[in-house]
MIDOSE-1310 file (N, C-alpha, C; in nm, 2 decimals, decimal comma, always signed):
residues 137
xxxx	+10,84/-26,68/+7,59/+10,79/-26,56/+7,65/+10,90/-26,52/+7,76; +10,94/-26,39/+7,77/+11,05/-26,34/+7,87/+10,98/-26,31/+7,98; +11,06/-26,39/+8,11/+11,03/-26,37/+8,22/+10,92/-26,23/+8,29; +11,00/-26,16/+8,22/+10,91/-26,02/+8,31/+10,83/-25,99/+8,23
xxxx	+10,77/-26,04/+8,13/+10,64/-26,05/+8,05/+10,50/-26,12/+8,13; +10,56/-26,22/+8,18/+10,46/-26,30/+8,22/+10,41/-26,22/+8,38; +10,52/-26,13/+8,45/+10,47/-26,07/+8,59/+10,40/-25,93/+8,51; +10,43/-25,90/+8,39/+10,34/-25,77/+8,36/+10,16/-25,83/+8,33
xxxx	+10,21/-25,95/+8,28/+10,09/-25,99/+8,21/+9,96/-26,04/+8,40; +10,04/-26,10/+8,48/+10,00/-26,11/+8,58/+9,93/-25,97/+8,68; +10,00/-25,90/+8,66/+9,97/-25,75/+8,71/+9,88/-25,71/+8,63; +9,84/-25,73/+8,54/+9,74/-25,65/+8,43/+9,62/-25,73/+8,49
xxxx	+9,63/-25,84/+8,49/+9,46/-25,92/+8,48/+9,44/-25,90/+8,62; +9,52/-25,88/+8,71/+9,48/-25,86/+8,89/+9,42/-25,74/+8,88; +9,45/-25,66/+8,82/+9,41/-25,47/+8,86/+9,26/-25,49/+8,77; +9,25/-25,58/+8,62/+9,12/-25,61/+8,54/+8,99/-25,71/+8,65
xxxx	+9,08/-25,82/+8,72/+8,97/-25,88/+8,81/+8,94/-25,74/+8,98; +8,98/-25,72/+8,99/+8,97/-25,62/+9,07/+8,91/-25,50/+9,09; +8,90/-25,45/+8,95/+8,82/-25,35/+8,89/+8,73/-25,40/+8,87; +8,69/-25,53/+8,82/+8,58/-25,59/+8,79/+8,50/-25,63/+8,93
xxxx	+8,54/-25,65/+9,02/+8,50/-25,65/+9,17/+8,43/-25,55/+9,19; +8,51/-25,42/+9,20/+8,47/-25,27/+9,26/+8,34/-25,24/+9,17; +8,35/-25,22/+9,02/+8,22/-25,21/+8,95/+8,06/-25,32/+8,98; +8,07/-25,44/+9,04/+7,98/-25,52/+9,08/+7,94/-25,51/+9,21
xxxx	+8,03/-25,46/+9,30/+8,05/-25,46/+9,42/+7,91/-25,38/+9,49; +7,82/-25,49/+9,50/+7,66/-25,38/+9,56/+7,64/-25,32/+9,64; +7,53/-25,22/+9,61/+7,56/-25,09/+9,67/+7,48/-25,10/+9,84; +7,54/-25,03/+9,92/+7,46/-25,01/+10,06/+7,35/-24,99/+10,09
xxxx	+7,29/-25,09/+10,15/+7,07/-25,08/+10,17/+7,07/-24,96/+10,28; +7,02/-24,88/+10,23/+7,00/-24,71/+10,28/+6,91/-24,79/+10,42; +6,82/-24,82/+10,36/+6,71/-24,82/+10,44/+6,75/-24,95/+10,58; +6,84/-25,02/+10,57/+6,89/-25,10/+10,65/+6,94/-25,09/+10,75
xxxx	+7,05/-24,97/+10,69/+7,15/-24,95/+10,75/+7,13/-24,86/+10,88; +7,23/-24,88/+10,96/+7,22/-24,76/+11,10/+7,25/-24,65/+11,02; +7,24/-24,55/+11,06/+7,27/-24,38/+11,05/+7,42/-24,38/+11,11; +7,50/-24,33/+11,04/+7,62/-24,27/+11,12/+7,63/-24,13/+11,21
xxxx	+7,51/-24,07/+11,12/+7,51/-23,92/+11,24/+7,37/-23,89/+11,21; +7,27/-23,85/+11,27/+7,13/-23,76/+11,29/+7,15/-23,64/+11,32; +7,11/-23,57/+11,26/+7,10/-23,43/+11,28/+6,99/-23,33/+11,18; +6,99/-23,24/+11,23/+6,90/-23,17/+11,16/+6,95/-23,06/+11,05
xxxx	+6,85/-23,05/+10,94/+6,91/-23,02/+10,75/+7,00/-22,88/+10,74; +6,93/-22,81/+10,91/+7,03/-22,66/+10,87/+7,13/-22,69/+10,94; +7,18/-22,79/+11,05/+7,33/-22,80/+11,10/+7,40/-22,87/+11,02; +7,33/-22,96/+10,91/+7,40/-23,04/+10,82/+7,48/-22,92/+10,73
xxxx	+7,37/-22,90/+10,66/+7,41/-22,73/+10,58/+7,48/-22,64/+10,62; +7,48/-22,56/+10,75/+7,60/-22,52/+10,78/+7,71/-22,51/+10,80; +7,71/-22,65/+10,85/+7,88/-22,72/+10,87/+7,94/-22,75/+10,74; +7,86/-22,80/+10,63/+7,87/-22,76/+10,50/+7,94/-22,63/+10,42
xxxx	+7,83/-22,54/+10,46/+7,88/-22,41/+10,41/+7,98/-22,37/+10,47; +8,05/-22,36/+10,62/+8,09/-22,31/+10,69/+8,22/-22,37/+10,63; +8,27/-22,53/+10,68/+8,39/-22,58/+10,69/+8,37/-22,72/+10,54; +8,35/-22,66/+10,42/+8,34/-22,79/+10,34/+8,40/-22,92/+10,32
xxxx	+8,52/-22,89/+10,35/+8,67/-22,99/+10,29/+8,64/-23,05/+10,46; +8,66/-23,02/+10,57/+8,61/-23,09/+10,66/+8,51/-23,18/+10,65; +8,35/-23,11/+10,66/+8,21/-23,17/+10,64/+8,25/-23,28/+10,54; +8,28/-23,29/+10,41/+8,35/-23,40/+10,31/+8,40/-23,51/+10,38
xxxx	+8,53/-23,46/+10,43/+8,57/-23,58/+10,49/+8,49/-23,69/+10,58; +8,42/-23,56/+10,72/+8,33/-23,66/+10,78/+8,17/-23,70/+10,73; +8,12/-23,67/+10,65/+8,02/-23,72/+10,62/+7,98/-23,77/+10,47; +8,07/-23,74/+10,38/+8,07/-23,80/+10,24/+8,11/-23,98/+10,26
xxxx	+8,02/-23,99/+10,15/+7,96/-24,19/+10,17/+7,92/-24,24/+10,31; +7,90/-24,18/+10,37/+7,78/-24,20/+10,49/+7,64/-24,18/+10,50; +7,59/-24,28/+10,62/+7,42/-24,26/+10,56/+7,40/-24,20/+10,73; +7,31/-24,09/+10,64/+7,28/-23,97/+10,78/+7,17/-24,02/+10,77
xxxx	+7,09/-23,90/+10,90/+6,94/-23,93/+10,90/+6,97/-23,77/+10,91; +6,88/-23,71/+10,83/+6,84/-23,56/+10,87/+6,71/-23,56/+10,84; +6,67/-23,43/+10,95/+6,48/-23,43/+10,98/+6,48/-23,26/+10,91; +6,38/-23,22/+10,93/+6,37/-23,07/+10,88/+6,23/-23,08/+10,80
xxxx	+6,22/-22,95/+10,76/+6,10/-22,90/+10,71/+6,12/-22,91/+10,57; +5,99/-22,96/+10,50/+5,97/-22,97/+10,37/+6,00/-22,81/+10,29; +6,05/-22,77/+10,22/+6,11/-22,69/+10,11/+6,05/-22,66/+9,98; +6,06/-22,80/+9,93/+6,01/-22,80/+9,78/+6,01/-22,98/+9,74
xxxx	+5,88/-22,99/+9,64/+5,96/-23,12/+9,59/+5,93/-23,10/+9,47; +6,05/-23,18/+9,37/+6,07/-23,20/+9,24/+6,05/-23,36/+9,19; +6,02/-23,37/+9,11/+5,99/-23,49/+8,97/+6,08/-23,48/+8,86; +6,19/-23,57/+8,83/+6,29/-23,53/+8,72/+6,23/-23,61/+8,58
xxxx	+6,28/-23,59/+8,49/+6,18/-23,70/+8,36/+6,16/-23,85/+8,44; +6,25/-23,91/+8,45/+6,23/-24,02/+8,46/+6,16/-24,08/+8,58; +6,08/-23,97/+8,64/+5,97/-24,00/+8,79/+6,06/-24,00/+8,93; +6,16/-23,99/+8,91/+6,29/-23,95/+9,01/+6,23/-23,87/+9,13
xxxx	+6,23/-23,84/+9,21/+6,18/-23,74/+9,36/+6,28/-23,70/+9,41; +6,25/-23,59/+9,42/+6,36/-23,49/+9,51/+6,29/-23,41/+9,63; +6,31/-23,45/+9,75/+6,23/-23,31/+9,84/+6,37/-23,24/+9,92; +6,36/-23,11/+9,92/+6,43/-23,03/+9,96/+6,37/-22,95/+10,10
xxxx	+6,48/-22,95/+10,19/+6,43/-22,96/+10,37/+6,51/-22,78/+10,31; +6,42/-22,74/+10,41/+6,47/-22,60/+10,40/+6,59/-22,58/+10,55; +6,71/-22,50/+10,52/+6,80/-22,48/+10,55/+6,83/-22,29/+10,61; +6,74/-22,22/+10,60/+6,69/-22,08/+10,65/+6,79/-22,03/+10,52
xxxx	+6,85/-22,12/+10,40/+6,89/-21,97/+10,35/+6,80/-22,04/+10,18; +6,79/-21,89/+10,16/+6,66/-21,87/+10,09/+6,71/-21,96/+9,92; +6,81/-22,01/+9,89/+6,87/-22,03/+9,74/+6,87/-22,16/+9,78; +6,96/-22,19/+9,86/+6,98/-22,37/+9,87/+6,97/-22,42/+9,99
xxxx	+6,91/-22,57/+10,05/+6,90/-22,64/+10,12/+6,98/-22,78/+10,11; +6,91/-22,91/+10,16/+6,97/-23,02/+10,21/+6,84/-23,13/+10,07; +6,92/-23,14/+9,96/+6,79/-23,22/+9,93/+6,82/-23,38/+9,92; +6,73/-23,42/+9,92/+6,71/-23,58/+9,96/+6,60/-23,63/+9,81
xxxx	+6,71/-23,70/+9,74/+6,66/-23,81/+9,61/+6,65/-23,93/+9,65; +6,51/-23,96/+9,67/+6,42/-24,08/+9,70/+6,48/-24,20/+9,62; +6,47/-24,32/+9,71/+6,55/-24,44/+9,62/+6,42/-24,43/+9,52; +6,47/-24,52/+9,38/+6,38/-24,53/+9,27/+6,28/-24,64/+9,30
xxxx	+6,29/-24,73/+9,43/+6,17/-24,82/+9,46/+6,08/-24,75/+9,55; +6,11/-24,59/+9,61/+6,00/-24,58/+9,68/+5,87/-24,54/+9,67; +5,79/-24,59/+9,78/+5,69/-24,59/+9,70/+5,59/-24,45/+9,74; +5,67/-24,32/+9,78/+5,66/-24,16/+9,81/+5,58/-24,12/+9,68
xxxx	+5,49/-24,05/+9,67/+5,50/-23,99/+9,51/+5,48/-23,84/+9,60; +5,49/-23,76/+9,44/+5,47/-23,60/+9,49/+5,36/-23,55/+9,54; +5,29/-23,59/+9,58/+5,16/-23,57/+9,68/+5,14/-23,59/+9,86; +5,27/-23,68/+9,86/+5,25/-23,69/+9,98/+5,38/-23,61/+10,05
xxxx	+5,42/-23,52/+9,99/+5,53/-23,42/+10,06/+5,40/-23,31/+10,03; +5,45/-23,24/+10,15/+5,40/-23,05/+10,13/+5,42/-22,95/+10,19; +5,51/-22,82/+10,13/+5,58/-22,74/+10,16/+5,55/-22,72/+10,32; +5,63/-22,70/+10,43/+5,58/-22,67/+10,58/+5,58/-22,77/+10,62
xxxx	+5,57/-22,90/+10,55/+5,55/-23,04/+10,63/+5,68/-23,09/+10,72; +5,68/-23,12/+10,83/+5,82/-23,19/+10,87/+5,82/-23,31/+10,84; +5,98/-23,37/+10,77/+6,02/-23,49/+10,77/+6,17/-23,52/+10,82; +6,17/-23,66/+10,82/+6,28/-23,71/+10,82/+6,31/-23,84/+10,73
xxxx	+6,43/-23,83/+10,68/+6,48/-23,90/+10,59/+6,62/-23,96/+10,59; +6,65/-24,08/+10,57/+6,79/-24,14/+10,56/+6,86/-24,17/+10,47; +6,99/-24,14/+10,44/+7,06/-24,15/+10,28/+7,18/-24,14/+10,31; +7,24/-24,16/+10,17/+7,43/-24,14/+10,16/+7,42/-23,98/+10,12
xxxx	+7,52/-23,94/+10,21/+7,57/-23,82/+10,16/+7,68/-23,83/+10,03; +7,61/-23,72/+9,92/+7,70/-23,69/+9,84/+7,79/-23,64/+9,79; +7,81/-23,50/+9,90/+7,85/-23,39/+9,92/+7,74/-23,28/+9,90; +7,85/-23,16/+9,85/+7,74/-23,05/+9,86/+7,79/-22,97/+9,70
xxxx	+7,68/-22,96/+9,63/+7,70/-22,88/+9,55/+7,67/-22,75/+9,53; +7,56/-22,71/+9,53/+7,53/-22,60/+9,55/+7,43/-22,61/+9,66; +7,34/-22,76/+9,68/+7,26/-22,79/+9,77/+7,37/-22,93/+9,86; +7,32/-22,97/+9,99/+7,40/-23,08/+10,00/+7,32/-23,15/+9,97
xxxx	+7,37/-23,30/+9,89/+7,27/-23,39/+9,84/+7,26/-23,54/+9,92; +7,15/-23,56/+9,95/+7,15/-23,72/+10,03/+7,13/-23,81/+9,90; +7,16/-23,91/+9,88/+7,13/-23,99/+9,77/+7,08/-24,12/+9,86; +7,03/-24,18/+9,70/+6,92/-24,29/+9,77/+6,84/-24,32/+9,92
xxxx	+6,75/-24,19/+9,94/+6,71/-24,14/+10,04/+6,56/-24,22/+10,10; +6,48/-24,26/+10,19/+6,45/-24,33/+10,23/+6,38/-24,24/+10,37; +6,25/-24,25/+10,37/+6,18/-24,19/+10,46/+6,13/-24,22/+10,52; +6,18/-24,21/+10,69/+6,16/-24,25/+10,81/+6,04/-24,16/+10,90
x	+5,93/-24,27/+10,92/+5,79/-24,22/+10,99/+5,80/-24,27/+11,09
């Protein structure tokens, strides 16, 4: 085998064990964790709408706490929860996807209700999305 076979062959399985790390590599306990920023769902949202590529930078893979008024909640097929904090503009808000252990169902949110909730920010798509969200009483 020629020499520079054996540093390609070395380079391949480092970047294979290492990928293999990052794919296993477990995910951050929402509910554990400190908040990196608290704030409320329409200053989240606006700094959102306002400045995005900024708001990304500072708050994408971070776990916020945002409070605000209940919106709407959704049930996706697979019993998934979504409550959406209203953000004063009438199309989109700040919604927050309940981790899949919580034990929230859709009865105990209701439109007008105030909450607060902790999660990773996703970014913003058309709504900003908290993922694996976690609700703080």
């Amino acid at each position: 085998m020629k020499p520079y076979l054996k540093y390609i062959f070395v380079g391949i399985a480092a970047v294979v064990i290492f990928g293999i790390y990052l794919f296993n590599k477990p995910h951050k306990n929402v509910s554990r964790a400190k908040p990196d920023y608290t704030m409320e769902a329409k200053a989240l949202f606006t700094e959102f709408e306002e400045r995005e590529e900024e708001a990304n930078k500072k708050y994408l893979d971070k776990v916020l706490q945002i409070s605000g008024t209940v919106k709407e909640v959704t049930a996706d097929d697979e019993g998934g929860l979504s409550v959406t904090l209203d953000t004063g503009n009438d199309f989109f808000g700040v919604v927050c996807e309940l981790q899949e252990s919580s034990k929230w169902t859709r009865e105990d949110f209701k439109a007008g209700q105030e909450a607060t909730f902790k999660g990773l920010c996703s970014g913003m798509l058309m709504d900003v999305v908290l993922v694996r969200c976690v609700r703080i009483e």
